[in-house]
TORDREN-839900 format. One line per 3 residues: number of its first residue (from 1); their letters; for each residue x, y, z of C-alpha. Coordinates in pm, whole numbers. Layout:
NUM) A) X:Y:Z | ...
***
This chain:
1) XXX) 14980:11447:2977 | 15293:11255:3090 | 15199:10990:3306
4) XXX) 15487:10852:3528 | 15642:10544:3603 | 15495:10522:3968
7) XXX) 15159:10585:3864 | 15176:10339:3539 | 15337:10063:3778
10) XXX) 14994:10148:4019 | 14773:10085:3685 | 14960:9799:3592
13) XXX) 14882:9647:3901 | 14533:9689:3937 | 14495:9593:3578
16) XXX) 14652:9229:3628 | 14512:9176:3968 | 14167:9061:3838
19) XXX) 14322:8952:3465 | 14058:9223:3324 | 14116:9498:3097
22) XXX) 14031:9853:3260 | 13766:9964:3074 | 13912:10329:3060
25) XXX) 14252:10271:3154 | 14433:10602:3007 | 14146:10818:3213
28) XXX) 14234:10615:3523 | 14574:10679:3445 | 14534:11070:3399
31) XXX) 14283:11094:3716 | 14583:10933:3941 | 14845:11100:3849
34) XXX) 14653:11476:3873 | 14543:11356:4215 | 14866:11226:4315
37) XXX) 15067:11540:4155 | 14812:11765:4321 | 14815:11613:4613
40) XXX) 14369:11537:4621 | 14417:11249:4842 | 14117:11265:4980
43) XXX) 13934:11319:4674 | 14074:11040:4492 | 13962:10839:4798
46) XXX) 13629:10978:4820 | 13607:10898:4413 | 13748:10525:4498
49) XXX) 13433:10524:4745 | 13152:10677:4522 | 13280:10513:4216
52) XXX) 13285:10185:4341 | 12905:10216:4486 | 12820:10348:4147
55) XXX) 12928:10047:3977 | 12831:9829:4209 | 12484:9984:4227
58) XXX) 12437:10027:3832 | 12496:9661:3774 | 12249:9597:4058
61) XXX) 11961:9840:3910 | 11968:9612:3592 | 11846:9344:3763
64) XXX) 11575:9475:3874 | 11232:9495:3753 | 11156:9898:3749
67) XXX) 10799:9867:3859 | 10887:9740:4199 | 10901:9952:4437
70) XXX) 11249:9914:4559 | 11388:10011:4209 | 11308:10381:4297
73) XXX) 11527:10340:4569 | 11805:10227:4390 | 11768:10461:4128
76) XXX) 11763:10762:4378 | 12100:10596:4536 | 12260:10521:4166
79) XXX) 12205:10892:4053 | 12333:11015:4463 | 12648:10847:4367
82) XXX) 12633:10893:3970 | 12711:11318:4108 | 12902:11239:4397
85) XXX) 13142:11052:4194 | 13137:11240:3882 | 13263:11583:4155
88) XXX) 13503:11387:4265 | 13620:11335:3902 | 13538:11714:3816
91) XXX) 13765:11806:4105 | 14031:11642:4032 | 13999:11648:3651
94) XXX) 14017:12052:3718 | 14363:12004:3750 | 14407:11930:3404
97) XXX) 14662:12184:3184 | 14605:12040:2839 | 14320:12173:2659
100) XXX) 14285:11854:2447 | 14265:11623:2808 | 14006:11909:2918
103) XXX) 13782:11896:2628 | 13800:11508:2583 | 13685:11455:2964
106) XXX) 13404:11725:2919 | 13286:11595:2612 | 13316:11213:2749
109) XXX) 13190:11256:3161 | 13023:11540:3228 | 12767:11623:2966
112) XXX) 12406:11537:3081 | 12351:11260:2794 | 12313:10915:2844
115) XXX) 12671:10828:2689 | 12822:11034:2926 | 12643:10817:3230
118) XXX) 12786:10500:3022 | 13130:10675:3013 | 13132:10717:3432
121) XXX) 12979:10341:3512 | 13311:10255:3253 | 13553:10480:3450
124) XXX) 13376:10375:3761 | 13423:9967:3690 | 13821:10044:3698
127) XXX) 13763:10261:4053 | 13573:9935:4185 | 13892:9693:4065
130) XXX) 14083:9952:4230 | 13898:9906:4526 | 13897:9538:4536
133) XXX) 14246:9504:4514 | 14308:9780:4839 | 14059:9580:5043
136) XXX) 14240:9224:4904 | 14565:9350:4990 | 14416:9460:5296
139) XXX) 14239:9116:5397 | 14585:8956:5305 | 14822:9172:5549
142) X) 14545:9031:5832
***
């Protein structure tokens, strides 16, 4: 799939905002584009949103010790926004044309193995520097 020059100019961005690699960069790349081309707005947003809790709540549920009671909790809220986010991505991934693209994100997000939850908190890290770059630019404009 072609990505174009507005959408790669978007990537490049949030990739040198934080001076980190995106973690699944070409994914990114292909999600934005099919959502901007297809004109899921609002499902890009809502996968911005989930994403970025995902993340944010997987790094959190390492930390902490799984017979305390709070870790069920978390790990009811991490798996809430492990399917939110991962709809949001089937959603707009259904956009797809090229069989290659469509088997590669079926094999890599949405099987029920563990590498496929490893795949999403990847994809979901680059939603969360996504994120953090809207609400910096955001804070900055203030």
């Amino acid at each position: 799939m072609e990505i174009s020059k507005d959408t790669q100019n978007v990537v490049d961005t949030v990739e040198s905002f934080t001076n980190k690699q995106l973690q699944k960069k070409n994914d990114f790349s292909v999600i934005m584009e099919l959502a901007v081309s297809n004109l899921l707005i609002d499902e890009y947003s809502n996968a911005v949103f989930n994403g970025t809790a995902f993340f944010k709540l997987s790094k959190s549920l390492n930390k902490i010790d799984p017979s305390v009671e709070s870790a069920k909790n978390f790990k009811i809220e991490f798996e809430s926004y492990l399917e939110q986010f991962k709809s949001n991505i089937q959603t707009i991934s259904n956009q797809l044309d090229d069989n290659k693209l469509v088997e590669r994100f079926d094999t890599t997000y949405f099987q029920l193995t563990r590498g496929s939850v490893l795949n999403l908190i990847d994809l979901a890290h680059d939603f969360a520097i996504f994120k953090e770059m809207q609400t910096s630019n955001k804070e900055g404009k203030e």
